[in-house]
C-alpha positions in Angstrom: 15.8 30.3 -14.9 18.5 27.8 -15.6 18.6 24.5 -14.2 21.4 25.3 -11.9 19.5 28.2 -10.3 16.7 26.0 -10.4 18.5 23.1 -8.5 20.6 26.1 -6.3 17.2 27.3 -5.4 16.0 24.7 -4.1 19.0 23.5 -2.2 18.7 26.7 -0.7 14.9 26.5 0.2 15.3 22.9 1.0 18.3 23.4 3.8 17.5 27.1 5.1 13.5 26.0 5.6 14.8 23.6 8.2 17.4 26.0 9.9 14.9 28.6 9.6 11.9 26.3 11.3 14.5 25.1 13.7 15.0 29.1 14.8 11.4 29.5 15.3 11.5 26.3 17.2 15.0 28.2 19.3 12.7 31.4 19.8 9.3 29.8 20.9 11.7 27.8 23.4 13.2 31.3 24.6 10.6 33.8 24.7 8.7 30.5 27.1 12.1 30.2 29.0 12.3 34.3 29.9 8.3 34.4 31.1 8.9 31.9 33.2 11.8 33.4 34.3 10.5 35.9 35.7 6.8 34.3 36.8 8.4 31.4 38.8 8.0 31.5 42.6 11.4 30.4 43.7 11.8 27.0 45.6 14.0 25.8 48.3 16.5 24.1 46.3 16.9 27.6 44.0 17.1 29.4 47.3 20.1 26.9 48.5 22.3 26.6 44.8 22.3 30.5 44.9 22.9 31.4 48.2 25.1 28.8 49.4 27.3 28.9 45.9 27.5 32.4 46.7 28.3 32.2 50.2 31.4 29.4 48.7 33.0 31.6 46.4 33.2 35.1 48.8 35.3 32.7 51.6 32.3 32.3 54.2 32.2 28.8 53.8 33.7 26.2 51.6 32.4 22.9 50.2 31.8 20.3 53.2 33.2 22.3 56.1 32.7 20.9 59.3 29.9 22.8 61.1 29.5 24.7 57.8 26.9 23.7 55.1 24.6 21.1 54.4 26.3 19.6 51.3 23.3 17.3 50.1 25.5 17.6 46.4 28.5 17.9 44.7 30.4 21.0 44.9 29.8 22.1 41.4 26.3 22.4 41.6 27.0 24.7 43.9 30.2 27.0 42.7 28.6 27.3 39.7 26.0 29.2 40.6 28.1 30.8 43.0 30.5 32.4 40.5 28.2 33.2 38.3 27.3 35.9 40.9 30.7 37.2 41.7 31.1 38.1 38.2 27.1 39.5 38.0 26.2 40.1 41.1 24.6 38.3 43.6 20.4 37.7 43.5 17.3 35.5 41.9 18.5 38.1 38.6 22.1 36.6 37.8 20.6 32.9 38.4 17.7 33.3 36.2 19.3 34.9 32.9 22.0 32.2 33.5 19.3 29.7 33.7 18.2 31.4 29.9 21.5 31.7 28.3 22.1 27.3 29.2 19.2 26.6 27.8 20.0 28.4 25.1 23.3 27.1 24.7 21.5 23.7 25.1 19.5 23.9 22.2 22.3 24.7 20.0 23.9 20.9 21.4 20.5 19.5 20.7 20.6 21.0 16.9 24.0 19.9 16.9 23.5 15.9 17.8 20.4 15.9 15.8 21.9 17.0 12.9 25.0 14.3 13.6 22.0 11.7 14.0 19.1 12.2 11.4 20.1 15.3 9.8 18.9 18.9 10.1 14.5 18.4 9.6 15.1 15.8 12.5 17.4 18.5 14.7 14.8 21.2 13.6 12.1 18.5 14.9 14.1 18.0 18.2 14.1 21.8 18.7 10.1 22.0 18.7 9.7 19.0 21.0 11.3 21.1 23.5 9.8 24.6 22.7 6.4 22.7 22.8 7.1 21.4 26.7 5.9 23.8 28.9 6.8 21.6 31.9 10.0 21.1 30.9 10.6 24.6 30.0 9.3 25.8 33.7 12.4 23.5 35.2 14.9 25.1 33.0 13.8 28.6 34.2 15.0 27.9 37.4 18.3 28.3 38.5 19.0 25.0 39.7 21.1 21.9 38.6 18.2 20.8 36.1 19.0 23.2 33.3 23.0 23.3 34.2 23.2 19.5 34.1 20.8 19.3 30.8 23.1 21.8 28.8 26.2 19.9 29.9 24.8 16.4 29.4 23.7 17.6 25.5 26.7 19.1 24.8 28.8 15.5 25.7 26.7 13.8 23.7 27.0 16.9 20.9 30.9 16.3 21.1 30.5 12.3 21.0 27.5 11.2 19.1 27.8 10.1 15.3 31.1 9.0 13.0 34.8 10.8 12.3 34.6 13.0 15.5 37.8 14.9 15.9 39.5 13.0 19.2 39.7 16.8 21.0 36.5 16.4 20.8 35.9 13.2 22.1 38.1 14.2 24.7 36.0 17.2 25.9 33.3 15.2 25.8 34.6 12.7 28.8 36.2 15.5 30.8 32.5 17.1 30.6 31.3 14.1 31.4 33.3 14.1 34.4 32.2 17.3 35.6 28.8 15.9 35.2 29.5 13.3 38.0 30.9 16.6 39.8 28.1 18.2 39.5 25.2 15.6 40.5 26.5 12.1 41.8 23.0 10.5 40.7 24.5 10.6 36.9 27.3 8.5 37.9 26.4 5.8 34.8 26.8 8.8 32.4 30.9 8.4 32.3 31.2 4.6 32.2 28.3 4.3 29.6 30.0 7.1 27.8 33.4 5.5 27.7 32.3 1.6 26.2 30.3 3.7 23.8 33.6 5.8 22.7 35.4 2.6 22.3 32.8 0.9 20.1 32.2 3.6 17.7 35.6 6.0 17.8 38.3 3.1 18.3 40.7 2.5 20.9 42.7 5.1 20.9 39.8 7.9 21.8 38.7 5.6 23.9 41.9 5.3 26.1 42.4 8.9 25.6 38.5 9.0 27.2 38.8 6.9 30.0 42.2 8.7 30.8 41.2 12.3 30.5 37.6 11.2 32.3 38.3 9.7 35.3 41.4 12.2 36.0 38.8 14.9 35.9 37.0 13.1 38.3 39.9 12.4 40.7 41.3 15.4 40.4 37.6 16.9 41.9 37.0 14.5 44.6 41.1 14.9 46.0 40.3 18.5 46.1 37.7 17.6 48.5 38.8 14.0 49.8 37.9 12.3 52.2 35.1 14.8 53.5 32.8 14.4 49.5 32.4 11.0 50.7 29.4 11.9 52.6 27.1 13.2 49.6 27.2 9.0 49.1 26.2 8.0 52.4 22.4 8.8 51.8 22.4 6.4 49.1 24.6 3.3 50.0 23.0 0.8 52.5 24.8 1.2 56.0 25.2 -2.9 56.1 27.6 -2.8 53.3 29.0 0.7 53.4 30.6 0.4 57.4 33.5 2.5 56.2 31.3 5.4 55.5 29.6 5.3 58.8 32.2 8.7 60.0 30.5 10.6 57.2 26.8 9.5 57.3 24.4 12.3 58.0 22.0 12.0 60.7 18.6 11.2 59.6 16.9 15.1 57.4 13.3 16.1 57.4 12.1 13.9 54.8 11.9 11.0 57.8 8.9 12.9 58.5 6.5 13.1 55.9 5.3 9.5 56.5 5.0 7.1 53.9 2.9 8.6 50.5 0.5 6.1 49.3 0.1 3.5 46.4 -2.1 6.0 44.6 0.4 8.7 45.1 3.2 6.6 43.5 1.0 5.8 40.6 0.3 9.3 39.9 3.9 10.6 40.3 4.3 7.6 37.9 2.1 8.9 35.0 2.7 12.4 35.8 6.0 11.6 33.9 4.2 10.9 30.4 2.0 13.5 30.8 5.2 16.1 31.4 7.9 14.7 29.3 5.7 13.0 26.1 7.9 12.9 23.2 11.1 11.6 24.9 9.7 9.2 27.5 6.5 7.6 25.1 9.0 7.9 21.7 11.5 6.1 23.2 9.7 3.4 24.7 7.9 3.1 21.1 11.5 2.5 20.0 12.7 -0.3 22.2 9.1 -2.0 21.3 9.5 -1.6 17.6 13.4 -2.2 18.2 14.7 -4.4 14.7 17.4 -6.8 14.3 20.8 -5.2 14.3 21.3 -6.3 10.2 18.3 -4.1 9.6 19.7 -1.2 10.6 20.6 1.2 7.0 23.4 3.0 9.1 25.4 1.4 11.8 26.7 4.5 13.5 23.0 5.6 13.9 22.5 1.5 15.6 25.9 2.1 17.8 24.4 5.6 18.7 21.2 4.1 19.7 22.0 1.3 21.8 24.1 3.9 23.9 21.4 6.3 24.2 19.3 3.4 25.4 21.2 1.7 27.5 22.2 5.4 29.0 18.4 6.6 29.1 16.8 3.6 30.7 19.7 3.1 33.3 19.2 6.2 34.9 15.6 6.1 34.4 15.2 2.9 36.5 17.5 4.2 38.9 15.5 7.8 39.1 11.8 5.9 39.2 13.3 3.8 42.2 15.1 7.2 44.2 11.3 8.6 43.4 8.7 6.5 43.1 9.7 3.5 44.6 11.4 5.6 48.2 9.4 7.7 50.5 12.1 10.7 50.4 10.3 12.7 47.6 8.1 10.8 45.7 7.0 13.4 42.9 10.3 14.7 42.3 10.4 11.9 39.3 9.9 15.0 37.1 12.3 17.3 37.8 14.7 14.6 38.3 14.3 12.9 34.7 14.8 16.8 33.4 18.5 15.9 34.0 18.7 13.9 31.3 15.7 13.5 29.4 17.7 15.3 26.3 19.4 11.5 26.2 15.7 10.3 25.4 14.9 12.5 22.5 18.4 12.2 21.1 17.1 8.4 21.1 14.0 8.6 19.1 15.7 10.8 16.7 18.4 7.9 16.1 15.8 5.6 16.1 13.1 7.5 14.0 15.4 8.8 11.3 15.9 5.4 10.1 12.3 5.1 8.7 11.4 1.5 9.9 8.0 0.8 8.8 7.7 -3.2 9.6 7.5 -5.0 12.6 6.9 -8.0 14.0 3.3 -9.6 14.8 4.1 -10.1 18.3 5.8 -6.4 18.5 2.7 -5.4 17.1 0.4 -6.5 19.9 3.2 -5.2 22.1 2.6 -1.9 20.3 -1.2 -2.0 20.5 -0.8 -2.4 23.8 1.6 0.2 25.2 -0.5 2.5 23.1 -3.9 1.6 25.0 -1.7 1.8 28.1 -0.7 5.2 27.2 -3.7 7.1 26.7 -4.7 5.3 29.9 -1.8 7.0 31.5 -2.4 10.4 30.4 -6.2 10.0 31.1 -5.2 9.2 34.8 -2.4 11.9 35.0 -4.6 14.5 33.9 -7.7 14.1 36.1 -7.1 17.5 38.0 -7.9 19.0 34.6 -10.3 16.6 32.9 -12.0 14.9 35.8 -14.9 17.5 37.1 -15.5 18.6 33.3 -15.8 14.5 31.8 -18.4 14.0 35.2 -20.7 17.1 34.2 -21.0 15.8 30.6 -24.7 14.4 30.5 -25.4 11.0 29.2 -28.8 10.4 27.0 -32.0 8.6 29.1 -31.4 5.5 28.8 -34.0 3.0 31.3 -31.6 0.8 32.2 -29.0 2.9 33.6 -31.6 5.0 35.9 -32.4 4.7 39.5 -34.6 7.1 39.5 -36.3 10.3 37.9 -34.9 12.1 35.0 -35.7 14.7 32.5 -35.0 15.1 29.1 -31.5 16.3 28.9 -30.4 13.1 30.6 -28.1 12.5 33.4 -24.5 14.1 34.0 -22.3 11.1 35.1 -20.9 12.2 38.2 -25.0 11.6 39.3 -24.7 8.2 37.2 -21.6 7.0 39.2 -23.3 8.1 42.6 -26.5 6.7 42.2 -25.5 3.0 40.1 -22.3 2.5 41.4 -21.9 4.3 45.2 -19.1 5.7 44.4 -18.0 9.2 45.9 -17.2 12.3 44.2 -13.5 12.3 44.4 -13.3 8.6 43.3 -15.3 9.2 40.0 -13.4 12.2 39.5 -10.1 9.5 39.1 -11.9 7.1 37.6 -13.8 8.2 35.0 -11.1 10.0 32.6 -9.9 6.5 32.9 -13.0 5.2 31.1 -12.7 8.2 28.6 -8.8 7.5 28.3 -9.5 3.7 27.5 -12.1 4.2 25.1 -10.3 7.2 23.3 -7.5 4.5 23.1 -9.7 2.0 21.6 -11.0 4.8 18.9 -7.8 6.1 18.0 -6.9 2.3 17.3 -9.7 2.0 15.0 -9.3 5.3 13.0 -5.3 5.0 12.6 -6.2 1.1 11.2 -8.4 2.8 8.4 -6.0 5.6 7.7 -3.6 2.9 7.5 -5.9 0.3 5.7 -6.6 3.0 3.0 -3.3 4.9 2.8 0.1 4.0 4.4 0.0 0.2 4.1 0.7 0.7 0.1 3.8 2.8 0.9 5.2 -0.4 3.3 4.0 0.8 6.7 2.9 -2.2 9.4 -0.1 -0.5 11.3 1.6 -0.5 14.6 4.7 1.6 13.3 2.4 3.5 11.7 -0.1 4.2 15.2 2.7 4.9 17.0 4.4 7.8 14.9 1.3 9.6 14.5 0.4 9.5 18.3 3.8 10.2 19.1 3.3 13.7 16.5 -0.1 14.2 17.8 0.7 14.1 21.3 4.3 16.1 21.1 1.7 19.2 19.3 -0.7 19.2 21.7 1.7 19.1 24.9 1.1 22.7 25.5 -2.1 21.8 26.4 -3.4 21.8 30.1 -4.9 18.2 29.7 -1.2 17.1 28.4 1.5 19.4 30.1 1.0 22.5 30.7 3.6 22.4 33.7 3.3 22.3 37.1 1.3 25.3 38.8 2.2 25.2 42.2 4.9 27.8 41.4 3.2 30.0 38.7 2.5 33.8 39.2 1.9 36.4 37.0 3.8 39.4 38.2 7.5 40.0 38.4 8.8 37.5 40.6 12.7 38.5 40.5 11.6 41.8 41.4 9.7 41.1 44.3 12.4 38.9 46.0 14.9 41.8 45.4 12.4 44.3 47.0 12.0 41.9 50.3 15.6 41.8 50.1 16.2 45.4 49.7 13.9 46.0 52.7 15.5 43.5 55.1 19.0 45.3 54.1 17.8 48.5 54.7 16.9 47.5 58.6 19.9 44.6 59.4 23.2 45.7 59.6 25.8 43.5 58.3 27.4 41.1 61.1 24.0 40.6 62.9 22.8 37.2 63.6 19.7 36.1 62.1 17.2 33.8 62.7 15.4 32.8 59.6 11.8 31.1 59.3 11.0 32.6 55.8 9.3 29.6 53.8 10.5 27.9 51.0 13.2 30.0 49.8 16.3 31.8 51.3 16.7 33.8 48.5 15.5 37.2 50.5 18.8 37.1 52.5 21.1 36.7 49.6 20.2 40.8 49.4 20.8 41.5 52.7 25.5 41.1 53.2 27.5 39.7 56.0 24.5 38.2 58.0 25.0 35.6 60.1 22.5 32.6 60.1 22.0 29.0 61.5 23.3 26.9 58.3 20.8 24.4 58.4 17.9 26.9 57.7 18.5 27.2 54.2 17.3 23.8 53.6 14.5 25.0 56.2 12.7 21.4 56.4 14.5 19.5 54.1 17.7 19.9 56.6 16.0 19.5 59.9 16.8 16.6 61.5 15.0 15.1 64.5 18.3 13.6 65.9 19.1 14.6 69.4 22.9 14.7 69.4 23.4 18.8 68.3 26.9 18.0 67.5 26.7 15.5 65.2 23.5 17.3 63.5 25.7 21.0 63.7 29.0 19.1 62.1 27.2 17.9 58.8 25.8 21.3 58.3 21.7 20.3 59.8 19.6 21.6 62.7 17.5 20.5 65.2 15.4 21.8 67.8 18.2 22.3 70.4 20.2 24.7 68.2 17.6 26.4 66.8 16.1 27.1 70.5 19.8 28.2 70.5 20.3 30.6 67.8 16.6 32.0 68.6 17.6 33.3 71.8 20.7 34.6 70.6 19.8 36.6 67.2 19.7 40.0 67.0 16.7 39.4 64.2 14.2 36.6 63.5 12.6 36.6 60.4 9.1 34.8 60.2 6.9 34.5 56.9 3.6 35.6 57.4 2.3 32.2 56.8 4.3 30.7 59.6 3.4 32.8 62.2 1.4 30.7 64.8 0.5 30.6 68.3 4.2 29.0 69.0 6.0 31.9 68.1 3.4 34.5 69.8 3.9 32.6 73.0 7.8 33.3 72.0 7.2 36.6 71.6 5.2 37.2 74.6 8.3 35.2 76.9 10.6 37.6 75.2 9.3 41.0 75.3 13.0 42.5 74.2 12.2 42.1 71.0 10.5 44.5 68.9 8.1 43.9 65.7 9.3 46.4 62.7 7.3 47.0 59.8 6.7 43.2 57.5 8.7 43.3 54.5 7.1 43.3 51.2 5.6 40.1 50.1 8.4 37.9 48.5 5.2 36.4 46.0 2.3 39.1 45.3 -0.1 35.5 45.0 0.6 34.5 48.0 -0.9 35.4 50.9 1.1 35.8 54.1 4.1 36.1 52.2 5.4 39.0 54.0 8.8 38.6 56.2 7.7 39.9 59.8 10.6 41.3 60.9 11.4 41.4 64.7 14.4 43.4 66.3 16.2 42.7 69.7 16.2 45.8 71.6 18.4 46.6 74.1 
């Protein structure tokens, strides 16, 4: 062969390997994304973006009616997902493969912005951090804001990110950005950040051509809906300072009743967030430690880059750990909330990464030894429900010191150690010790990397730390499928054909309610069975069920902003021609109903809206004449 077909061949090899792995990466991501799809129990907030989008677009209601809908977000979050059922048809189906085909089209923006930051083996690297997130991957099944706001975030920073971007594309990028803040108000810092980032790397002409095109997409949404969007803010702005919003502040929702979660609770939603979301959160963190001067930087777009991704990232982090963590309103919703835009974290460690920094300082070092002993302590607490009741049946050798007591050959399982030496209870030990087991697999991994290092990378200009971090950052990101690591939540796993058993439920309930009858829906945490059944009436509160309840006596105020309370449900009860009760939620309060109101009739239960539930059957009860 010549030595141009040589040097063709592998140019070839060298670029297609890494489109080619970055594929596999695209497919492993997808054929996850479809199982879930279809294996996901829908949850409340699914139930509301689908139904209540729908119910928007086909003239029922429209965004912040007075005594229409609970409009807890923007609009777009909810005409999205509303249109994308005119065009498909209405159901769990439509939301689910357009929940596929964004994450799809938000992998090819993550290729994209890799590639623009650390070429295409860093892009194809990107890819398989998110095909290997199970957790991740579960939230972008759903068809909820999550996915939708993840696609639109990559693709502004797709259109943005690196040098000699065409201004039309800059410009889509802010007007994206724009809808972004139309479509969740918590990403408000995503537009302004984006802006003084334009300005610094593209010049000032993009950047007035930005600012202009941004915020005019951003007016021109909230005149549409002026003055009456101002109450998706009044949740989140202290009433002291905010008197001018007091004629749009909703009365106080359902969350004012779950109490106040404790500090162990809070920690766990905490570490959950590592053990979920690995790569992005723990690389990026690695990168602000190891962080150089600015005059060691090789490219300065990739710096410019990185100090915007930062400075986005850890903004809305810190804002998201205090909404979560740090409030009482839904303390482990820190996961699905980061999935908005933990995209802008990997982007990060690819920016930073690519660069190939291999020194650090002595104090960054400790810094680094540190955070990395802190992190295996994280994941060791986080993953307790998997690794606590196998570490404490592990048996430890006879050893005199340690023993109350008898013994036998085998030794002693720890959980009986932890009992008898220390007092401590079952459940305690079962925290505790895979925090011992975390710490000292910390302390080992320290040890081993330092003699892989001592041995091997220190002669190619690696400082240990650097060197640690990379390969537990590699390490970790491969084993995140895992069930000690990821895994995803399980709360709504189920393996049978979820989309088909809401559209049977929902096909029942049709075939018995005529359209125009008023309904009275206690159907658990979804809505989704109704969406099936056209032209019902319901109490607009309910499909929010508990979230949207609000104790508040005043039934006008609570009716106006789209809630309920116990006066109009008591209300709507006594004047629907069907009430709808899970299984589940059938208790002695509603047989005492029943038995007060012998006009209605009990009709065959529905089919059960999640074959792994049981009680998930819709009861189904009839006024009669």
């Amino acid at each position: 062969m010549s030595r141009w077909g040589s040097q063709l061949r592998s140019y070839l090899v060298r670029w297609r390997m890494a489109e080619l792995l970055a594929f596999l990466g695209g497919g492993v991501y997808v054929a996850q994304n479809v199982l879930y799809a279809f294996t996901q129990m829908s949850e409340v907030d699914e139930g509301g973006y689908l139904y209540q989008g729908y119910l928007f677009v086909t003239g029922v209601y429209h965004p912040f009616q007075v005594n229409g809908l609970w409009m807890y977000y923007p609009p777009f979050s909810y005409l999205f997902w509303g249109y994308l059922q005119k065009w498909f048809g209405p159901g769990l189906r439509t939301g689910r493969y357009g929940a596929i085909c964004l994450g799809i089209l938000m992998l090819l923006a993550i290729w994209i912005a890799a590639r623009h930051l650390g070429g295409k083996w860093w892009a194809a690297a990107a890819i398989w951090a998110v095909a290997l997130d199970p957790a991740l991957i579960k939230l972008y099944s759903m068809a909820e804001s999550q996915v939708l706001i993840a696609c639109m975030l990559t693709w502004v920073l797709a259109l943005v990110l690196g040098e000699n971007r065409p201004l039309w594309q800059i410009v889509a990028s802010s007007i994206l950005a724009g809808l972004v803040l139309l479509t969740r108000h918590n990403l408000a810092p995503v537009l302004p950040i984006l802006l003084v980032y334009i300005f610094w790397q593209h010049g000032k002409k993009a950047g007035w051509w930005a600012l202009a095109c941004g915020v005019l997409t951003v007016a021109a949404g909230y005149a549409l809906y002026w003055p009456d969007i101002l109450v998706i803010w009044t949740p989140w702005l202290p009433a002291k300072l905010t008197p001018f919003l007091d004629a749009f502040r909703t009365p106080q929702g359902g969350a004012v009743l779950l109490g106040t979660p404790g500090l162990l609770n809070r920690v766990l939603a905490f570490t959950t967030t590592f053990r979920f979301s690995y790569f992005a959160l723990a690389g990026s963190l690695a990168a602000i430690i190891l962080w150089p001067r600015s005059d060691q930087w090789k490219n300065r777009v990739n710096f410019r880059a990185s100090v915007f991704l930062a400075a986005l990232f850890f903004t809305l982090l810190v804002l998201h750990l205090w909404a979560a963590v740090l409030n009482n309103y839904c303390v482990f919703c820190v996961n699905p909330y980061i999935a908005w835009f933990i995209v802008v974290a990997l982007l990060l460690v690819v920016a930073f990464f690519s660069e190939g920094f291999k020194q650090a300082f002595l104090g960054r070092q400790l810094i680094a030894g540190l955070f990395l002993l802190l992190l295996f302590i994280d994941l060791g607490y986080a993953s307790f429900d998997v690794t606590g009741f196998w570490l404490m049946n592990l048996r430890l050798p006879r050893l005199k010191t340690l023993l109350v007591g008898g013994g036998h050959l085998q030794g002693y399982a720890i959980w009986d150690l932890m009992e008898s030496r220390f007092q401590m209870s079952t459940a305690i030990a079962r925290q505790v010790v895979p925090l011992i087991a975390s710490f000292m697999a910390g302390l080992a991994f320290l040890l081993l990397t330092w003699i892989v290092w001592r041995f091997l990378a220190r002669r190619r200009g690696y400082a240990w730390m650097p060197f640690s971090l990379s390969i537990v950052l590699i390490l970790g990101t491969v084993l995140s499928p895992l069930p000690v690591m990821a895994g995803g939540p399980r709360q709504y796993d189920c393996q049978a054909d979820m989309i088909r058993a809401y559209e049977q439920t929902g096909q029942y309930l049709a075939s018995l309610i005529p359209p125009g009858s008023k309904v009275y829906w206690d159907g658990g945490g979804s809505i989704l069975p109704l969406e099936y059944v056209p032209g019902v009436r319901i109490l607009p509160g309910q499909i929010y069920d508990f979230w949207s309840f609000s104790p508040d006596g005043d039934t006008a105020r609570v009716l106006r902003f789209g809630m309920w309370n116990v006066a109009s449900a008591d209300q709507w009860k006594n004047e629907a021609d069907f009430i709808l009760v899970e299984g589940n939620r059938y208790d002695a309060g509603w047989q005492a109903f029943f038995l007060a109101n012998p006009q209605f009739e009990e009709l065959r239960e529905s089919p059960p809206t999640s074959p792994c539930v049981d009680g998930s059957n819709v009861r189904v009860f009839r006024r009669g004449a």
